[in-house]
C-alpha positions, 0 to 999 in steps of 0.5 A: 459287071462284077468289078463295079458292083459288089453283088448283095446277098439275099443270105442272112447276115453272116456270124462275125467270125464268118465276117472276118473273111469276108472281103472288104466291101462286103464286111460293109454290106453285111454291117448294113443288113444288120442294122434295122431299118430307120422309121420316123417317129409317128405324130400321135393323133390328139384325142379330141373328147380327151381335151381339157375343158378347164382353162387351167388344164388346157395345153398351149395351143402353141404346143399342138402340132401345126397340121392339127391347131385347126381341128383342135380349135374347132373342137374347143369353139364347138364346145363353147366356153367352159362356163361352170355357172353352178360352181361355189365361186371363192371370195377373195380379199381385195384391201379388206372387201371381199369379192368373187367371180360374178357369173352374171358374166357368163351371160354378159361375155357368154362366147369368150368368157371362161372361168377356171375352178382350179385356178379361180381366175377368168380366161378368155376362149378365143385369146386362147386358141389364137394366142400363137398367132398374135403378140400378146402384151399386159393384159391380154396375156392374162386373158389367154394364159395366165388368169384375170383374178381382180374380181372387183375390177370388172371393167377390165373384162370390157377393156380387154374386148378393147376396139375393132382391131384388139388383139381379142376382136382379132382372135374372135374374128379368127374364130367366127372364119375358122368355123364358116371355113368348115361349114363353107367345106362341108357345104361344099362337100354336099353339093358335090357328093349331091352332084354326083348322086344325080349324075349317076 
C-alpha cells in the first residue's frame, strides 16, 4: 500500500535544511502543510441604522451585494423619503429670477419625493432603490442619481411620475411588493409559530 500512497506526516513541518533529504514527494507534501489554509473572503453585513439618510450620501443600490438589495430597500422604504421640511431652502438664478425647492412638495410627492441638503437637488426614493432594475434614460436618471435642480420647472415632478407603465410607477410598484412580501412572510411566520403553540 506504501508504493501508491506517500504516508502524510502529522510532525510539524520540518527546517529546510531537513527538507533537502527528504525524498521527492514528501519535499511537496511538507511545502503543502506550511502554506496557510485558503479562506474566502467574508462579505461584511451593511449596518442598517448606519445607512445614509441624504440622497446625495447614499451608495448606489447597485453597489450592495445581491443577497442584501432587499433588506437594504427595506430599511430605506420603512424610513420613508428624507424630507428636511425645516431646511433654509437656497434660491438659485434661473435667467435673472430666483427660485428654491418649495416644500409644499414634500406633501404633494410625500412617499417619493426627497431632497438633498448637500447637494440642493431633488431625488426620488423608489427610482433610487430600483435604479439596478430598470434602464434609466434623460429624465429618470436625474430622479435617481444625479439631482433635479430646476426649481422653476415643477412640472417636471409631474412628468417624471409619467403614466401607468413609467419607469417610476415601476419602481413604486416594486416597492409597494417588496413590502406586502415581508409583511406577507411575517404573517406567515405567526400563523405557523401561532400554529404550533396550539399544537403543543
Amino acid at each position: 500500500m506504501k508504493r501508491y500512497f506517500t504516508p502524510v506526516s502529522s510532525k510539524l513541518p520540518q527546517s529546510s535544511s531537513s527538507r533537502q533529504n527528504a525524498p521527492p514527494g514528501e519535499e511537496n507534501l511538507n511545502q503543502l502543510e506550511e502554506q496557510p489554509p485558503s479562506s474566502k473572503k467574508q462579505r461584511q453585513r451593511v449596518d442598517l441604522d448606519s445607512l445614509k439618510a441624504d440622497p446625495k450620501e447614499k451608495i448606489s443600490i447597485r453597489d450592495y451585494h445581491p443577497n442584501e438589495r432587499d433588506e437594504i430597500r427595506r430599511a430605506y422604504l420603512q424610513r420613508g423619503p428624507y424630507q428636511p421640511r425645516n431646511h433654509k431652502f437656497p434660491k438659485r438664478d434661473f435667467s435673472g429670477l430666483k427660485h428654491r425647492f418649495n416644500p409644499k412638495w414634500f406633501d404633494q410627492y410625500h412617499d417619493w419625493l426627497e431632497y438633498s441638503v448637500i447637494e440642493d437637488a431633488a431625488y426620488c426614493l423608489c427610482c433610487y432603490l430600483f435604479q439596478d432594475e430598470s434602464i434609466h434614460q434623460g429624465e429618470d436618471d436625474v430622479f435617481s442619481s444625479m439631482g433635479f435642480k430646476s426649481w422653476h420647472k415643477k412640472k417636471r415632478l409631474d412628468m417624471h411620475i409619467g403614466g401607468l407603465s413609467s419607469i417610476h410607477n415601476q419602481a413604486k410598484k416594486k416597492c409597494e411588493n417588496l413590502m406586502q412580501q415581508k409583511q406577507s412572510i411575517q404573517t406567515a411566520f405567526d400563523r405557523q409559530s401561532t400554529q404550533t403553540k396550539l399544537e403543543h
